[in-house]
MOPAC internal coordinates of N, CA, C and O (Angstrom, degrees):
PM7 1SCF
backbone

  N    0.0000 0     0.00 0     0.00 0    0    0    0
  C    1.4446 1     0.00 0     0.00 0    1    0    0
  C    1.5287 1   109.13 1     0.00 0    2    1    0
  O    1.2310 1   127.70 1   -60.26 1    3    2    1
  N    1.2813 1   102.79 1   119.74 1    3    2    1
  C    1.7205 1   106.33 1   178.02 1    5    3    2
  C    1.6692 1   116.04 1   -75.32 1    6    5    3
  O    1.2310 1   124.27 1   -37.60 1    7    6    5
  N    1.3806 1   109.40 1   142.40 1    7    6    5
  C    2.0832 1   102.70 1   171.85 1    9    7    6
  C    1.2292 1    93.94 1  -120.54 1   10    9    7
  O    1.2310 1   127.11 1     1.37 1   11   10    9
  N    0.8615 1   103.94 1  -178.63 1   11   10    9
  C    1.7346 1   120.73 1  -172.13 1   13   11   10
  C    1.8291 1    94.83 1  -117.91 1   14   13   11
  O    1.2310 1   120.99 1   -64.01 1   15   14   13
  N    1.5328 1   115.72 1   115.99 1   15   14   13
  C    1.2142 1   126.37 1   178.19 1   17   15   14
  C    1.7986 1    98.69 1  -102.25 1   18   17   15
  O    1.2310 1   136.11 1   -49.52 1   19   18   17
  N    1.4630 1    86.42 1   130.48 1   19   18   17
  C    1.7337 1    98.17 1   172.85 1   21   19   18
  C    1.3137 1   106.38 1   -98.17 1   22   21   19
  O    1.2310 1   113.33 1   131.68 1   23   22   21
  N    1.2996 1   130.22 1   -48.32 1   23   22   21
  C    1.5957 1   110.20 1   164.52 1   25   23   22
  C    1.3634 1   120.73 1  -156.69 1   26   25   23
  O    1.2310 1   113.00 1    -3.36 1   27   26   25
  N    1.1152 1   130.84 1   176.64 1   27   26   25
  C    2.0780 1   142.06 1   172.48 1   29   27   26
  C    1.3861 1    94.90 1   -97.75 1   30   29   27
  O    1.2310 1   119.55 1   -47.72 1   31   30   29
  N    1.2615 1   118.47 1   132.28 1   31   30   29
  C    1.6204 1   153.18 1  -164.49 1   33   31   30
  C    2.2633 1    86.56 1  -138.50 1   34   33   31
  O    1.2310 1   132.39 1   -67.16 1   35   34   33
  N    1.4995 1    93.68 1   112.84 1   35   34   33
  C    1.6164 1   107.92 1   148.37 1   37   35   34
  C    1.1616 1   103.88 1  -130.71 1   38   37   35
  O    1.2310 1   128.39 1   -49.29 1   39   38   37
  N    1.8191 1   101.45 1   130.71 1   39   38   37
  C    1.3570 1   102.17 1   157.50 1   41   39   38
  C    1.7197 1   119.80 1  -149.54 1   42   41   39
  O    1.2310 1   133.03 1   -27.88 1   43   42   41
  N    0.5311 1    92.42 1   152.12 1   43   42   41
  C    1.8481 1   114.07 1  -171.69 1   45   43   42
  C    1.5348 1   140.64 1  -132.35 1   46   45   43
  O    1.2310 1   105.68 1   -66.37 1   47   46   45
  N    0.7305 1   144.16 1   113.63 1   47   46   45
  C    1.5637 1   159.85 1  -121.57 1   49   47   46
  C    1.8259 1   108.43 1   -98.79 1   50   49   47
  O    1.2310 1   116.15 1  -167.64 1   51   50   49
  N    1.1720 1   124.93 1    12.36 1   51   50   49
  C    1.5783 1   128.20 1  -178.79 1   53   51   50
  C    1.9733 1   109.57 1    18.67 1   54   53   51
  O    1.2310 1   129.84 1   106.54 1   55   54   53
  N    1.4332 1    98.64 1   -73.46 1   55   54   53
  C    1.6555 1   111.38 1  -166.80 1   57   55   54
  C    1.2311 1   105.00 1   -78.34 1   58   57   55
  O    1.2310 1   115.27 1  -156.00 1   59   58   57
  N    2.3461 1   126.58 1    24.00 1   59   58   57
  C    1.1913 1    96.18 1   167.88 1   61   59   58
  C    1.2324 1   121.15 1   -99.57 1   62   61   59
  O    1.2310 1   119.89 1    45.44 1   63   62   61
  N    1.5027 1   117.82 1  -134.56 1   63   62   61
  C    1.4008 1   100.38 1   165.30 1   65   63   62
  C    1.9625 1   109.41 1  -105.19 1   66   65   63
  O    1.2310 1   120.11 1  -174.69 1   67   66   65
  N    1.6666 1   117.40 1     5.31 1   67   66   65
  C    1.1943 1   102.69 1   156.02 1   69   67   66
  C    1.4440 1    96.98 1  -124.29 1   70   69   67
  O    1.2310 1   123.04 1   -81.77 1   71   70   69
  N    1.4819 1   111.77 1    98.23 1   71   70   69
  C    1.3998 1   117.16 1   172.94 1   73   71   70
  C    1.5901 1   118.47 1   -76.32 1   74   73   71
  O    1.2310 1   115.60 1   155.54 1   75   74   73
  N    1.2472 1   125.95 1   -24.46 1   75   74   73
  C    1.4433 1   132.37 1   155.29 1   77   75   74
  C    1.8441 1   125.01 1   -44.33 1   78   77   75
  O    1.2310 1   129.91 1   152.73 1   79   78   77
  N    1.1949 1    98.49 1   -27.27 1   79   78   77
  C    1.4044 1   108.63 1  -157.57 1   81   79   78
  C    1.7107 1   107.49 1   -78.83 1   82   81   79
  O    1.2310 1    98.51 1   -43.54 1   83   82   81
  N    1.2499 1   156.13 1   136.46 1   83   82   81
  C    1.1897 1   158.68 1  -100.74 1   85   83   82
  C    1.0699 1   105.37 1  -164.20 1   86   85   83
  O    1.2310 1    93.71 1   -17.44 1   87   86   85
  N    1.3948 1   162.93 1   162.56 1   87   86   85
  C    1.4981 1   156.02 1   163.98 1   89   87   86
  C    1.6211 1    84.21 1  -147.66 1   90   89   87
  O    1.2310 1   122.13 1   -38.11 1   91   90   89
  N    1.3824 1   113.54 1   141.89 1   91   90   89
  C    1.2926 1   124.25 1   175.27 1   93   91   90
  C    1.3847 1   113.57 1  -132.40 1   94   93   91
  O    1.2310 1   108.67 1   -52.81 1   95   94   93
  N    1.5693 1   138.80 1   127.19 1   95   94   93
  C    1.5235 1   132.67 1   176.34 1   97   95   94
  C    1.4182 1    97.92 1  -152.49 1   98   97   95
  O    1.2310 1   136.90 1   -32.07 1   99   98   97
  N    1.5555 1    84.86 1   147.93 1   99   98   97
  C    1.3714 1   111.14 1   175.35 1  101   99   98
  C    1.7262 1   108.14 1   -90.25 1  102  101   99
  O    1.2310 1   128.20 1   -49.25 1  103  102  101
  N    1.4191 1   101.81 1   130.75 1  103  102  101
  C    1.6846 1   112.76 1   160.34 1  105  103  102
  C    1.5942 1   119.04 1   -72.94 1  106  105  103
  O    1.2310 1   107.43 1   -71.46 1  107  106  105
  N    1.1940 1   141.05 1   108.54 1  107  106  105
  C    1.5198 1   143.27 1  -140.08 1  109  107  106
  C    2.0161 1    67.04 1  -142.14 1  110  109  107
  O    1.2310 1   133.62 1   -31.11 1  111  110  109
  N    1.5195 1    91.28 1   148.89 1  111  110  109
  C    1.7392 1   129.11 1   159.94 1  113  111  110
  C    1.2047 1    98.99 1   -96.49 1  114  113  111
  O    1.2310 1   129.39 1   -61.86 1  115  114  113
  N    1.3253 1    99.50 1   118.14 1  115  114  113
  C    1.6157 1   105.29 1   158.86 1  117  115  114
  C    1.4583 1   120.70 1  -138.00 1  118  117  115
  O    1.2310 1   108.20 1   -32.37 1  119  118  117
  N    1.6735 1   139.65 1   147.63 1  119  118  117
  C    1.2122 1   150.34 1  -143.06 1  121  119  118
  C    1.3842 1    91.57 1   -77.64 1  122  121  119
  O    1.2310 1   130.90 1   -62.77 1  123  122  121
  N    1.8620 1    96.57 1   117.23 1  123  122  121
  C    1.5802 1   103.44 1  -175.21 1  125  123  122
  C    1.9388 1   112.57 1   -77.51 1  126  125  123
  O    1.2310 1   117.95 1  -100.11 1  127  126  125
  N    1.1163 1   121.51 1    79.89 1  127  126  125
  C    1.0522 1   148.58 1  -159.84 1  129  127  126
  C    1.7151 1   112.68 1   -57.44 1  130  129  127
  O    1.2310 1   118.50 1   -55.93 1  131  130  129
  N    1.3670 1   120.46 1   124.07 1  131  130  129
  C    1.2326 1   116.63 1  -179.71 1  133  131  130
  C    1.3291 1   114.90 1   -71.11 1  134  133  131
  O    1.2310 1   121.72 1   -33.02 1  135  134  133
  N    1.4146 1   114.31 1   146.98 1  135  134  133
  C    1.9787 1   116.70 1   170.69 1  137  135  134
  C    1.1931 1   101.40 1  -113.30 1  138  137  135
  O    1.2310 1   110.15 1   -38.49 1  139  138  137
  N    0.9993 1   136.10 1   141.51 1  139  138  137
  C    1.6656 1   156.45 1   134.29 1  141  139  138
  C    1.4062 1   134.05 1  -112.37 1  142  141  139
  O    1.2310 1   122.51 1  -105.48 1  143  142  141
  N    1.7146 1   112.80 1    74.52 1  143  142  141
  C    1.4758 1   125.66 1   179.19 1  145  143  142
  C    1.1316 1   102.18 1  -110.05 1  146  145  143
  O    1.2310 1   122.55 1    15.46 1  147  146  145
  N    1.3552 1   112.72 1  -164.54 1  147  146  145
  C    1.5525 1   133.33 1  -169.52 1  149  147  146
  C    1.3460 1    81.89 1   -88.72 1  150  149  147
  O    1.2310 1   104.76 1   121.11 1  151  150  149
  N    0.9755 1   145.77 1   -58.89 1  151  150  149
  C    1.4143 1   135.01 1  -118.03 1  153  151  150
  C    1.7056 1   106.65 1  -118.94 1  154  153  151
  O    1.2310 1   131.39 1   173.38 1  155  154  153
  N    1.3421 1    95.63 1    -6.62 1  155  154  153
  C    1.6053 1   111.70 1  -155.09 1  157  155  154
  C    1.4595 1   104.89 1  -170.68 1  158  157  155
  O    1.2310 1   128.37 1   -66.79 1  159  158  157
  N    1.8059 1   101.48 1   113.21 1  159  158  157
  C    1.5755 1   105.94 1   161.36 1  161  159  158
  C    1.5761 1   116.84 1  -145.67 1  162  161  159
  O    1.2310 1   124.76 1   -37.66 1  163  162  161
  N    1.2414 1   108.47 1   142.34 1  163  162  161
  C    1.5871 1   142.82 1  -174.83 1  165  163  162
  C    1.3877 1   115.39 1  -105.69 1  166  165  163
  O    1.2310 1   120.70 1   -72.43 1  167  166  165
  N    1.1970 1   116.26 1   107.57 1  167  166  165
  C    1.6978 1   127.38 1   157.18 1  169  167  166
  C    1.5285 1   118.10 1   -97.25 1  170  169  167
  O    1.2310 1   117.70 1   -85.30 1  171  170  169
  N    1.3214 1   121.99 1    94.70 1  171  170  169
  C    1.3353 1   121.26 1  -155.31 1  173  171  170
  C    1.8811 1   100.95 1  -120.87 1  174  173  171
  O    1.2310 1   123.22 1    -3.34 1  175  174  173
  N    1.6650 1   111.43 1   176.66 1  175  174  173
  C    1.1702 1   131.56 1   178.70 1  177  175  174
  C    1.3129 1   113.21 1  -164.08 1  178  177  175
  O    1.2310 1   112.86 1   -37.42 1  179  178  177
  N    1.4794 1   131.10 1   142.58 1  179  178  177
  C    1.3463 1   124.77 1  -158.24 1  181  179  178
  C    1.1467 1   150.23 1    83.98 1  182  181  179
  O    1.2310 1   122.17 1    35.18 1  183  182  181
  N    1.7031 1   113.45 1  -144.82 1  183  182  181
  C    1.1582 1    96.43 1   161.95 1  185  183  182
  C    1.9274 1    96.91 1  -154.86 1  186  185  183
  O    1.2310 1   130.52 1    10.25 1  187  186  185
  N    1.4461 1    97.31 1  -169.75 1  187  186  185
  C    1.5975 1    97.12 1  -163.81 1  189  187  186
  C    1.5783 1    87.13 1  -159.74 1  190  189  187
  O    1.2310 1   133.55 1   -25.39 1  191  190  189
  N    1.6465 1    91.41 1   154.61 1  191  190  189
  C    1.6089 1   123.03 1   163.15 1  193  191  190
  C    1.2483 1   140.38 1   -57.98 1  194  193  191
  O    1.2310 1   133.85 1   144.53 1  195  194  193
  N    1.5474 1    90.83 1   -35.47 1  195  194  193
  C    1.8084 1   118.93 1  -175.43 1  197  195  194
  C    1.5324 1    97.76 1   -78.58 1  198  197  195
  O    1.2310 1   134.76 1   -44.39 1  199  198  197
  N    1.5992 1    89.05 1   135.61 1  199  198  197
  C    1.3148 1   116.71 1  -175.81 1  201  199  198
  C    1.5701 1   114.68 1   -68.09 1  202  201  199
  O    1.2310 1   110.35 1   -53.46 1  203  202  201
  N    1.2346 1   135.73 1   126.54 1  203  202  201
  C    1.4758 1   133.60 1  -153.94 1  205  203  202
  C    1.6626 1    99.92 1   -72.20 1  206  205  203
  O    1.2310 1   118.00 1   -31.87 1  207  206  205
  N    1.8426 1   121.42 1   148.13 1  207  206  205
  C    1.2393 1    96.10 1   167.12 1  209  207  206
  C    1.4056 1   127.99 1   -43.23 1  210  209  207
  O    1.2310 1   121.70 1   -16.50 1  211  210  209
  N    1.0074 1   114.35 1   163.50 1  211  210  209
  C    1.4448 1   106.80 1   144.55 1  213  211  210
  C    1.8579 1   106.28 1    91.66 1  214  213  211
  O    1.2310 1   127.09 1   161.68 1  215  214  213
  N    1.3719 1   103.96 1   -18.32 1  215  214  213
  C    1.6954 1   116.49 1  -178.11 1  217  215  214
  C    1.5504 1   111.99 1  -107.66 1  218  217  215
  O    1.2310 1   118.40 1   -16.51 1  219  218  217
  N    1.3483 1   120.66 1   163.49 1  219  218  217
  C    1.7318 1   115.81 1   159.19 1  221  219  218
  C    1.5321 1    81.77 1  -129.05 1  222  221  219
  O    1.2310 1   138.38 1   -23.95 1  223  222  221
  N    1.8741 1    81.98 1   156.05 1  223  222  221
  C    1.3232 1   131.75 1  -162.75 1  225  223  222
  C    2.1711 1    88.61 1   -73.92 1  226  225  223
  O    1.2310 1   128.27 1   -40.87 1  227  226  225
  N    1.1290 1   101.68 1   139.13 1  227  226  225
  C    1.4648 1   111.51 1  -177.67 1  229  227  226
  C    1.6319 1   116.50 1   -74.15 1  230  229  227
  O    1.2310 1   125.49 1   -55.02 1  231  230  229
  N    1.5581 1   107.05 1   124.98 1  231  230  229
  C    1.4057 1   108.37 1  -153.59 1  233  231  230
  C    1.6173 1    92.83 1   -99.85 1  234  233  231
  O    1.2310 1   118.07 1   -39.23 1  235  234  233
  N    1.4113 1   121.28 1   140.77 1  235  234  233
  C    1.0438 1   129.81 1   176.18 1  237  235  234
  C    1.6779 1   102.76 1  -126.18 1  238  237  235
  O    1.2310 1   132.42 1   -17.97 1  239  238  237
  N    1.7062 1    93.61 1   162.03 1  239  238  237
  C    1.8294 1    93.75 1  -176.16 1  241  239  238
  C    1.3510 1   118.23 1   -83.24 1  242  241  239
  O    1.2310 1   118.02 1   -31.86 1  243  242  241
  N    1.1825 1   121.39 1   148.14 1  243  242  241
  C    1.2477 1   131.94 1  -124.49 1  245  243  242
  C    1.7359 1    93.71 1   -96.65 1  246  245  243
  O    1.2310 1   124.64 1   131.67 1  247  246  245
  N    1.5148 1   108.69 1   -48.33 1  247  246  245
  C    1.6947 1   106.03 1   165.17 1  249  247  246
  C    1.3598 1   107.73 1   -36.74 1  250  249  247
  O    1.2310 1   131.63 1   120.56 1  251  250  249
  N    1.0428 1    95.16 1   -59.44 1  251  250  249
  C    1.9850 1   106.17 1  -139.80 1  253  251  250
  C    1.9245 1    82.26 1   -73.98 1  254  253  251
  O    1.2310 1   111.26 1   178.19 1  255  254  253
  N    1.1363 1   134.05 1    -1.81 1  255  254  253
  C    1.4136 1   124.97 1   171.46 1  257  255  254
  C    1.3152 1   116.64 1   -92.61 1  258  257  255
  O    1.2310 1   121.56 1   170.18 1  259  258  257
  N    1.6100 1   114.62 1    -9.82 1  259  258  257
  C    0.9094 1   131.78 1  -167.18 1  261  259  258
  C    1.5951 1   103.23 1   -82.28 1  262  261  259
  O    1.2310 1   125.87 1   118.17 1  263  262  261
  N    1.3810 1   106.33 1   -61.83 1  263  262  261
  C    1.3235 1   134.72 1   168.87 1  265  263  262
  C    1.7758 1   126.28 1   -31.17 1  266  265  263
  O    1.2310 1   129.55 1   139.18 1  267  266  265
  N    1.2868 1    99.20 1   -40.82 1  267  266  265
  C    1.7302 1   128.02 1  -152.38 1  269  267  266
  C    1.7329 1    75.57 1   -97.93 1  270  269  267
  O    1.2310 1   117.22 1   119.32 1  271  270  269
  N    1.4373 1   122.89 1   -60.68 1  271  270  269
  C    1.5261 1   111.87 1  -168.47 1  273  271  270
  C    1.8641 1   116.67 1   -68.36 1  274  273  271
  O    1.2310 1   118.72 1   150.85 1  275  274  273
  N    1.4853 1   120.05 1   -29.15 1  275  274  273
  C    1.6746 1   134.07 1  -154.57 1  277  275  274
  C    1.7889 1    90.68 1   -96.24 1  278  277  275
  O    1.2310 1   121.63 1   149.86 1  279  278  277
  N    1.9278 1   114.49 1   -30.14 1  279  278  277
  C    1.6723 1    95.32 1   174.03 1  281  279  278
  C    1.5381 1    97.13 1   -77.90 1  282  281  279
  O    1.2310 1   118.78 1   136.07 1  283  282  281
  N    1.6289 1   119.93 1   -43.93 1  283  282  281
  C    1.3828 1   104.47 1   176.57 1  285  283  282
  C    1.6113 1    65.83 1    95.35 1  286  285  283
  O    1.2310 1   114.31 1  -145.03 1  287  286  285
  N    1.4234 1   128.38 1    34.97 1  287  286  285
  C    1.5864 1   102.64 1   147.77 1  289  287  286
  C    1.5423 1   115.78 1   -96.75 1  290  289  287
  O    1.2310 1   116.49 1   148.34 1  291  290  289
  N    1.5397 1   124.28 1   -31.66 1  291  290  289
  C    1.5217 1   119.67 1   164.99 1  293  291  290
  C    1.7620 1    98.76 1   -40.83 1  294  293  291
  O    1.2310 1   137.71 1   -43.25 1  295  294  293
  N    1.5126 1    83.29 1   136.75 1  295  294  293
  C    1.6701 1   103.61 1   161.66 1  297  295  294
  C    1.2974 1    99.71 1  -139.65 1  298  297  295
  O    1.2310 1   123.79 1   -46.16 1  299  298  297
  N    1.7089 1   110.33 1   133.84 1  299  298  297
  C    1.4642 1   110.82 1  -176.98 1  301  299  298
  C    1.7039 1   125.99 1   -86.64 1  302  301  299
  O    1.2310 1   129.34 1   -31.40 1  303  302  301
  N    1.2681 1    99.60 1   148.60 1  303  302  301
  C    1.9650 1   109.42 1   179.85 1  305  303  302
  C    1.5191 1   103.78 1    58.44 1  306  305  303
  O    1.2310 1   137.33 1  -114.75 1  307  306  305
  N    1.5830 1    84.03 1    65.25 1  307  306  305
  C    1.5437 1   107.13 1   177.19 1  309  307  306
  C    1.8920 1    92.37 1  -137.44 1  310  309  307
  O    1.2310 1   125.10 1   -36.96 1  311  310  309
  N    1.1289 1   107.82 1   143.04 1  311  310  309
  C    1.5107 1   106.69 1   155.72 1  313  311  310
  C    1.8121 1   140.96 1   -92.76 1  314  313  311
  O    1.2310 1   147.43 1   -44.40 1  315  314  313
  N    1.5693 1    64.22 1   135.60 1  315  314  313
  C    2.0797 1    72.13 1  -176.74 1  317  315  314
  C    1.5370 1   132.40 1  -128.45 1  318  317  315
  O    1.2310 1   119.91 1   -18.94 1  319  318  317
  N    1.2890 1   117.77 1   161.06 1  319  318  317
  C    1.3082 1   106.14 1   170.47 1  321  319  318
  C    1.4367 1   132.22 1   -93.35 1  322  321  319
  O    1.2310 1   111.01 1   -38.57 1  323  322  321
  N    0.9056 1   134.52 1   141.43 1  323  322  321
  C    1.2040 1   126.10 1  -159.43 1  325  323  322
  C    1.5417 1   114.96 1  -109.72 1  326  325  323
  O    1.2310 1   116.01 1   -31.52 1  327  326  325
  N    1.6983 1   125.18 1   148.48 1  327  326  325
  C    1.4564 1   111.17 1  -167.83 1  329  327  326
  C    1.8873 1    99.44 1  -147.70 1  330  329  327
  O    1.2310 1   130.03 1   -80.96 1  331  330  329
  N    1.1344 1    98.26 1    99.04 1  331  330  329
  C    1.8055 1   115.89 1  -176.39 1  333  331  330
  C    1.1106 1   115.80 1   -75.77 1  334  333  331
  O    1.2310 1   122.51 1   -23.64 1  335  334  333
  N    1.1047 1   112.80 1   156.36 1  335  334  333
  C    1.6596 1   137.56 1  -160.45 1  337  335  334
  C    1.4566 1   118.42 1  -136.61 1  338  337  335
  O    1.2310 1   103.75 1   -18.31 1  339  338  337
  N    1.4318 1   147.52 1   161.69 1  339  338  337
  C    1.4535 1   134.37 1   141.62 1  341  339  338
  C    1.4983 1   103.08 1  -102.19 1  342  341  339
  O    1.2310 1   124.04 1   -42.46 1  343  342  341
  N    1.1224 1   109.84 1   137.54 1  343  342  341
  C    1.7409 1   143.71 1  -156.84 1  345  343  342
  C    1.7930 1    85.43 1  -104.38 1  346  345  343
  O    1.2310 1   117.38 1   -87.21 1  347  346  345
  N    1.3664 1   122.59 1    92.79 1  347  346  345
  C    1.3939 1   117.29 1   156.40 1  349  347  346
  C    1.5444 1   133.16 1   -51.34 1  350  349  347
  O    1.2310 1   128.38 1   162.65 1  351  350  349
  N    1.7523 1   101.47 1   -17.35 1  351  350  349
  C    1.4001 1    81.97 1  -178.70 1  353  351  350
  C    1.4084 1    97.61 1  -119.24 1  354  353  351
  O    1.2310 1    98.38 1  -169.22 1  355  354  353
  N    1.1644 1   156.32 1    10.78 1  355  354  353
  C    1.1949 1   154.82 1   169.97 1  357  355  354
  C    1.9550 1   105.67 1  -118.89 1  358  357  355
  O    1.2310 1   131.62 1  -173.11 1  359  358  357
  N    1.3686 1    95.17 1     6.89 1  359  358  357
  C    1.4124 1    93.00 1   163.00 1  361  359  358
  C    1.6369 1   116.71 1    46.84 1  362  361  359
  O    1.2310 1   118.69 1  -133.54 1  363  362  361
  N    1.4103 1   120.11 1    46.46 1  363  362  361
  C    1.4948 1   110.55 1  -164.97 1  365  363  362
  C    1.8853 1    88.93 1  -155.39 1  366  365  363
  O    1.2310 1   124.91 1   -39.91 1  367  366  365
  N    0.7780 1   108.19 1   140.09 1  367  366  365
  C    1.7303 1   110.81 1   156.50 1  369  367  366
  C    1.6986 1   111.70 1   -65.25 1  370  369  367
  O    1.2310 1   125.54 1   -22.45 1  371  370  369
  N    0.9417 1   106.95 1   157.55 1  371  370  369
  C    1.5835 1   111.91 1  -177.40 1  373  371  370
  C    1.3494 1    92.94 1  -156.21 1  374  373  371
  O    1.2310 1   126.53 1     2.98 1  375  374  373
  N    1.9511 1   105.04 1  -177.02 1  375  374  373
  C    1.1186 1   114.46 1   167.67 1  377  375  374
  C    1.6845 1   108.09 1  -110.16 1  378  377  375
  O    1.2310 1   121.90 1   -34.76 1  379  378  377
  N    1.7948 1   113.96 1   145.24 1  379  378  377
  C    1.3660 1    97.11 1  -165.17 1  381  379  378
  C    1.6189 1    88.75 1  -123.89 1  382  381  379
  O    1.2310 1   128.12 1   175.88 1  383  382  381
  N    1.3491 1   101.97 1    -4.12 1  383  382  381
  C    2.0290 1    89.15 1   171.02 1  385  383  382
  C    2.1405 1   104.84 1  -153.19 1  386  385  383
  O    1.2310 1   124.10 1   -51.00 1  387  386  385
  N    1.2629 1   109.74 1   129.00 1  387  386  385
  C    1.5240 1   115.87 1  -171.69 1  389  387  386
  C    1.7370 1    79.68 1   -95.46 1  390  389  387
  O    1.2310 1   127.84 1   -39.78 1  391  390  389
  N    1.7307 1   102.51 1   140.22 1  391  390  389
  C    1.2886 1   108.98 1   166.44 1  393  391  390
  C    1.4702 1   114.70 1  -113.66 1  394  393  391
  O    1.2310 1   109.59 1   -87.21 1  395  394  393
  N    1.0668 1   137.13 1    92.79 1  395  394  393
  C    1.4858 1   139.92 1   155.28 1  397  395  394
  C    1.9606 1   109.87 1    11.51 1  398  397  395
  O    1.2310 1   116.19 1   -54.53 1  399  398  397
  N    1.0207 1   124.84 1   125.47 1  399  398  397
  C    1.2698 1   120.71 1  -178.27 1  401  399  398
  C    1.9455 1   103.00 1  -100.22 1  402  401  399
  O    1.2310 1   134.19 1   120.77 1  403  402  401
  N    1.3283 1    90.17 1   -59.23 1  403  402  401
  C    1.8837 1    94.68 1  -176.41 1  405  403  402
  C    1.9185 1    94.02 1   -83.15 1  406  405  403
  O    1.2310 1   134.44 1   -27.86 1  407  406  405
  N    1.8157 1    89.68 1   152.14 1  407  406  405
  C    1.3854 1   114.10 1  -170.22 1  409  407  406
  C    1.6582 1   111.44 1   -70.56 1  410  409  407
  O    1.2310 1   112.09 1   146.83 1  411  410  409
  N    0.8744 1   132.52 1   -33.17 1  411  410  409
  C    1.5215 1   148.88 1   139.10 1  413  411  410
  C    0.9986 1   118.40 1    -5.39 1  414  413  411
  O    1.2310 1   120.96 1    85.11 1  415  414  413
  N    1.2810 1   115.77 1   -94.89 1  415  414  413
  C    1.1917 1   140.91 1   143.33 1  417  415  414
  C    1.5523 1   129.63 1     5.99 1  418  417  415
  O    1.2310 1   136.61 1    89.68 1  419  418  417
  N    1.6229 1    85.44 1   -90.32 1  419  418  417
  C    1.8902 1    95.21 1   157.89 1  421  419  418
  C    1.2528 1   123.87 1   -47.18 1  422  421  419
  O    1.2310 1   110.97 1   147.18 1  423  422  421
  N    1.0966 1   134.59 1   -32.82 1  423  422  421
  C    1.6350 1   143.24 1   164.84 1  425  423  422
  C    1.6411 1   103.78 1   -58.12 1  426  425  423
  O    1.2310 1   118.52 1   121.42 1  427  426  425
  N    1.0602 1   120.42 1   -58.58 1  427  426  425
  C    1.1656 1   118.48 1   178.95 1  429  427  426
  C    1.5722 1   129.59 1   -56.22 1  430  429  427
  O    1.2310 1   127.05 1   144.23 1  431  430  429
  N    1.5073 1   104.05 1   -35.77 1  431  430  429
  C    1.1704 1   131.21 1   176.09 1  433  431  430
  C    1.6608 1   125.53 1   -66.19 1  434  433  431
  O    1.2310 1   133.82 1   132.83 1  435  434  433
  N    1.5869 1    90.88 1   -47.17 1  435  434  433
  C    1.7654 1    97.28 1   179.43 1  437  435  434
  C    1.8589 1   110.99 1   -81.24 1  438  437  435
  O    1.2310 1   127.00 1   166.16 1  439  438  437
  N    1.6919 1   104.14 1   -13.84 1  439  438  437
  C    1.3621 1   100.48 1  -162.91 1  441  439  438
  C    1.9196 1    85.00 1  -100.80 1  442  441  439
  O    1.2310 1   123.60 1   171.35 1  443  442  441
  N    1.0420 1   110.70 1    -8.65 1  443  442  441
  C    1.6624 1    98.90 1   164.36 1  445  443  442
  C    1.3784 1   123.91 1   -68.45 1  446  445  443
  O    1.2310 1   133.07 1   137.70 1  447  446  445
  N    1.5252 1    92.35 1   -42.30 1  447  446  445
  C    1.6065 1   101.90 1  -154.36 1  449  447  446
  C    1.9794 1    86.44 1   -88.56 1  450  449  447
  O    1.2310 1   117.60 1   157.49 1  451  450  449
  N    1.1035 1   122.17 1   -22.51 1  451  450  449
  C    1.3787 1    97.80 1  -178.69 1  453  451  450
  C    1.8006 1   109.12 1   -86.46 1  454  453  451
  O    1.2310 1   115.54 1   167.11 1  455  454  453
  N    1.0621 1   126.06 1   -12.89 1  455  454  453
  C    1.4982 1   150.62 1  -179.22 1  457  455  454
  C    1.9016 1    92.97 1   -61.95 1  458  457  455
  O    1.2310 1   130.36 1   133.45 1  459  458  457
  N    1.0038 1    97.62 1   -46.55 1  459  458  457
  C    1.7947 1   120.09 1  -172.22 1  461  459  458
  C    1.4586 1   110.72 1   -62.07 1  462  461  459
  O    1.2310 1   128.82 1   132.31 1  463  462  461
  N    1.4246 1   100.61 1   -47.69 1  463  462  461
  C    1.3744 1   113.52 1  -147.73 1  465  463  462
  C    2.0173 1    93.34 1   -96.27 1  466  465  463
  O    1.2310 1   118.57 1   164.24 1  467  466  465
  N    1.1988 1   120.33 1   -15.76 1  467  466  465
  C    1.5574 1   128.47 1   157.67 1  469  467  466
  C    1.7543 1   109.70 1   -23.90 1  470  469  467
  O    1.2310 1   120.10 1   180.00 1  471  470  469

C-alpha cells in the first residue's frame, strides 16, 4: 500500500554527549481526524503532518535519508512504497528503501540516485 510522504526530517543533537548520532523520520499525511470528548474537541477537514496521538512518526535509516535528500531524488507529497527493516543498533524498524509509485517519478528518482552515487 502506497502513502503519500510530505517530507525526511534529520536531526541530531551536536552539543550532546552522542553528537554523531542521527534520528531520521519520515513526514507521512494522515486523515486530520475529528475529536469529540469532554475535555477536548476537533472540527477538522483533510489532512495533516502531525503524528496521531497515540502513534510515532515512521523511522527511516538515517544514511539512506541522507542520500534520498543530497541526490535531491525525494520529491515531496508524492506516493510511495515503503520497504522495512530491523535497525540493530537503534533497535527500531525503519524504512531502508522509499519506492516511487508514479512512472515519472521513478525515472527521476533512479537517475538521481545513480547521478549521486558517481
Amino acid at each position: 500500500m502506497a502513502i503519500v510522504i510530505a517530507g525526511i526530517g534529520i536531526t541530531s543533537f551536536p552539543e550532546s554527549k552522542n553528537p554523531d548520532v542521527e534520528n531520521a523520520k519520515l513526514e507521512v499525511l494522515y486523515p486530520f481526524e475529528q475529536v469529540d470528548s469532554p475535555k477536548f474537541k476537533r472540527k477538522s477537514s483533510g489532512r495533516t503532518t502531525a503524528t496521531p496521538f497515540g502513534k510515532e512518526a515512521i523511522a527511516i535509516n538515517a544514511e539512506y535519508a541522507h542520500k534520498l535528500i543530497d541526490s535531491q531524488a525525494f520529491v515531496g507529497d508524492k506516493e510511495y512504497d515503503l520497504k522495512f527493516s530491523f535497525n540493530d543498533d537503534t533497535f527500531e524498524n525503519e524504512v531502508t528503501e522509499i519506492i516511487p509509485v508514479n512512472a515519472q517519478l521513478k525515472e527521476h528518482f533512479n537517475i538521481s540516485l545513480k547521478n549521486h552515487n558517481k
